[in-house]
C-alpha positions in Angstrom: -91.1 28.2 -43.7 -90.3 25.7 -46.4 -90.5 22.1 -46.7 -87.7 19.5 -48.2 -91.0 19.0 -50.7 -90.4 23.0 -51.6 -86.4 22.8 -51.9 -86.8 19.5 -54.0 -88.9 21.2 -56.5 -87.2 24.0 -56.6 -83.9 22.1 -56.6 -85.5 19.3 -59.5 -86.6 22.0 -61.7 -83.0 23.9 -62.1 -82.3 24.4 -65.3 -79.1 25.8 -66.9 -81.3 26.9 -70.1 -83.5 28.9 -67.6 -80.6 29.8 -65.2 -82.4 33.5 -64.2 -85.8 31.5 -63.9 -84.0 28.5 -62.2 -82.4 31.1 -59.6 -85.1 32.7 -58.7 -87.1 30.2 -57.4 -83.8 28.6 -55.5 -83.9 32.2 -53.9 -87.3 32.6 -53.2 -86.8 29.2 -51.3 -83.6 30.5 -49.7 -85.1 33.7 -48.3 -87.8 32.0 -46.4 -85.7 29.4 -45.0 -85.2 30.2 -41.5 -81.8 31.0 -40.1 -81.4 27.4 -38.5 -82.2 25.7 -41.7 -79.0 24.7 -42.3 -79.4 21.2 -44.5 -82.0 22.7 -46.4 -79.5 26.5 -46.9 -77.0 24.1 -47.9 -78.2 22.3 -50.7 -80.2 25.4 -52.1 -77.1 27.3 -52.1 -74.8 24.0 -53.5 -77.3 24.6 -56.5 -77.8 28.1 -57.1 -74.0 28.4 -57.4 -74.3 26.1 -60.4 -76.5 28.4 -62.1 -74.5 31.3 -61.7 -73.2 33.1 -64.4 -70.8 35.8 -63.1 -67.8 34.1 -60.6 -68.1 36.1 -57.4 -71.8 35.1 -57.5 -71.1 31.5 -57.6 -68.3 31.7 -54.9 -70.5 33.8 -52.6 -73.3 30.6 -52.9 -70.5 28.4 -52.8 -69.4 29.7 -49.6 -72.8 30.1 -48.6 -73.3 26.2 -49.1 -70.2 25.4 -47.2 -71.3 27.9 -44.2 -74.4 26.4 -43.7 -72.8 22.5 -44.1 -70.8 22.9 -40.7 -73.4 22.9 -38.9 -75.5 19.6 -41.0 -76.1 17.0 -38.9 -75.0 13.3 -40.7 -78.2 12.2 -40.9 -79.7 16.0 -42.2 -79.6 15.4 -46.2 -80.9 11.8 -46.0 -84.5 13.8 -47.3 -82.4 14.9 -50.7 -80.8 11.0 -51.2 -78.0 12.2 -49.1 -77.4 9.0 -46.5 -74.2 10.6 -45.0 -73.7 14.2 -45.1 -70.1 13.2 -45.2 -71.0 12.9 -48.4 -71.7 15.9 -49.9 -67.9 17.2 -48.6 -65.9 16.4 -51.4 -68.0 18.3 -53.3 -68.1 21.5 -51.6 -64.5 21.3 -51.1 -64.1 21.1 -55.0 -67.0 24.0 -56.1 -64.4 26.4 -53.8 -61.1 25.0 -54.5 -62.4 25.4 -58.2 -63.9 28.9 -57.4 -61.2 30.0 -56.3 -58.5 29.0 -58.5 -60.4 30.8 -61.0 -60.7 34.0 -58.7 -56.6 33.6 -58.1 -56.7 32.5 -54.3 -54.4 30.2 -55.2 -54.2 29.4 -50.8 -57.3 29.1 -50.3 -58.2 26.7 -53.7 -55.2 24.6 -52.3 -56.9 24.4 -49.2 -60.2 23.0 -50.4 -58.0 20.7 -52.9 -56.2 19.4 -50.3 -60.0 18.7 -48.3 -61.9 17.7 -51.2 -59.1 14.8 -52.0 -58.9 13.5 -48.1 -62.7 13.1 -48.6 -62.7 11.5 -51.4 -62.8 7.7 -50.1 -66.3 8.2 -48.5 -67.5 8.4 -52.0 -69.2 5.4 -53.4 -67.6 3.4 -56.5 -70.4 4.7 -58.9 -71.2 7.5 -61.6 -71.7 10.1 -59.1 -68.0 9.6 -56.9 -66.3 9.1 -60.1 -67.6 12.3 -61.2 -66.2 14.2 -58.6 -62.6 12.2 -58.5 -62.4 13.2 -62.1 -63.5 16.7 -61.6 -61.0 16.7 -58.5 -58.4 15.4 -60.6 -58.9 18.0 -63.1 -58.5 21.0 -61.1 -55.9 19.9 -59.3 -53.8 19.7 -62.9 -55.4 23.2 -63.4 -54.0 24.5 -60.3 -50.8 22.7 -60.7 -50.3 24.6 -64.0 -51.6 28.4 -62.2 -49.2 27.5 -59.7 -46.2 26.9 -62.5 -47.2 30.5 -64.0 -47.3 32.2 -60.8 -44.4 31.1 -58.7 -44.1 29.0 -55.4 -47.1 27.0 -54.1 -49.4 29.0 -52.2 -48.6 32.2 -53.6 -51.5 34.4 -54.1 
């Protein structure tokens, strides 16, 4: 069973230039974690769905990521930097509301919008929080505008 030392590294040495070599080890890591290895499924999974290069893949990890995050204790990513998993919601809210608004699931996206912006203030005033209140900002204008070409809000 792995470590936190065995998702770090595998975490630490994603790289988007070697996205199959990158995934790979994130799902070696993955498939030996055991089924109550929920902090550890989580952030593996938060990860490999950056690396992804086809959509359905990176929505399947990014559900997989927010799955496994229900049941993370507060004090469960503190190993990964993490002091609150409180956290780490905003940005799981926004990989699926981003996900899918590019998938057309217009509800669901919405849904994750809406959560990703009411969890917003337990972000801290630095480089990462502003990071995801800009990224949160920008797909709620790009949802505002699929919402404009499809009809009423909500409509999938």
């Amino acid at each position: 069973m792995p470590e936190w030392s065995d998702v770090l590294t595998a975490v630490t040495s994603a790289r988007p230039d070697d996205r199959e070599g990158s995934l790979a080890r994130l799902r070696d890591v993955w498939d030996a974690l055991g089924d109550d290895d929920h902090a550890q499924k989580c952030v593996v999974a938060h990860y490999a769905a950056d690396l992804e290069s086809v959509l359905d893949d990176e929505v399947r990890w990014d559900e997989a990521a927010f799955a496994s995050y229900a049941h993370v204790g507060d004090e469960d990513l503190a190993p990964v930097g993490i002091p609150s998993a409180r956290g780490l919601a905003p940005s799981l809210h926004l990989n699926l509301a981003d996900g899918y608004l590019r998938q057309g699931r217009l509800t669901e996206s919405r849904h994750h919008l809406d959560a990703a912006t009411e969890a917003l203030p337990v972000l801290a005033d630095d480089g990462y929080g502003q990071l995801i209140r800009d990224a949160v900002a920008g797909v709620s204008e790009r949802w505002d505008l699929a919402d404009s070409t499809v009809g009423s809000p909500g409509r999938d």
